[in-house]
N, C-alpha and C positions, 0 to 999 in steps of 0.2 A: 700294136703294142705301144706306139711312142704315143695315143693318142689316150692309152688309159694312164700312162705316167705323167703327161699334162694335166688330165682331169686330178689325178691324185694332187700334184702340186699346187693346182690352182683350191683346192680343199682346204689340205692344208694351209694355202699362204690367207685365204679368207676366215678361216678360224681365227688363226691367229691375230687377223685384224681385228675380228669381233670381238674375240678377248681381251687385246693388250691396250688398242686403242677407244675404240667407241664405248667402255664402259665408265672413262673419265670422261667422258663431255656432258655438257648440257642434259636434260631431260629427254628432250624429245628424238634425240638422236641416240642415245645411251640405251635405247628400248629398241631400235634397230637390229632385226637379225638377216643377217647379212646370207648365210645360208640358206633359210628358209625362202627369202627372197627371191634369190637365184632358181632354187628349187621350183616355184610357183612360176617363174618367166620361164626357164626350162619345157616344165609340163606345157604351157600354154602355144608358147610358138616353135619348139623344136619338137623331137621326140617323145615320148611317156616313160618312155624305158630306159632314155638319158635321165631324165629326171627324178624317175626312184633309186637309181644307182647312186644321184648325188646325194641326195636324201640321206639313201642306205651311209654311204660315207662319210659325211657331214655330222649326220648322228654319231656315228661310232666314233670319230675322232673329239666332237665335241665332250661328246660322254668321258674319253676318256682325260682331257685335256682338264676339263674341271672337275 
């Protein structure tokens, strides 16, 4: 339980980085998505099924966030 209210937080707190900060910077960093990222390192060296969950959550909160 405490490990999917981590995951939830740490969602959340990366959205809102992608959102509030990295769409004022520079170019090349401002195209950064920070989610999908993670999502891709996820799939690759941990789990699969960690990884679509972040996905799953990432999406949904981004969706609603903007």
């Amino acid at each position: 339980m405490t490990k999917i209210i981590i995951n939830f937080i740490a969602i959340i707190t990366l959205g809102m980085i992608q959102v509030s900060f990295l769409t004022t910077w520079p170019k090349p960093v401002s195209n950064l998505n920070l989610i999908l990222s993670l999502v891709i390192f996820l799939i690759l060296i941990s789990r699969y099924q960690q990884g679509l969950w972040w996905a799953l959550g990432g999406g949904l909160f981004l969706e609603i966030f903007s």
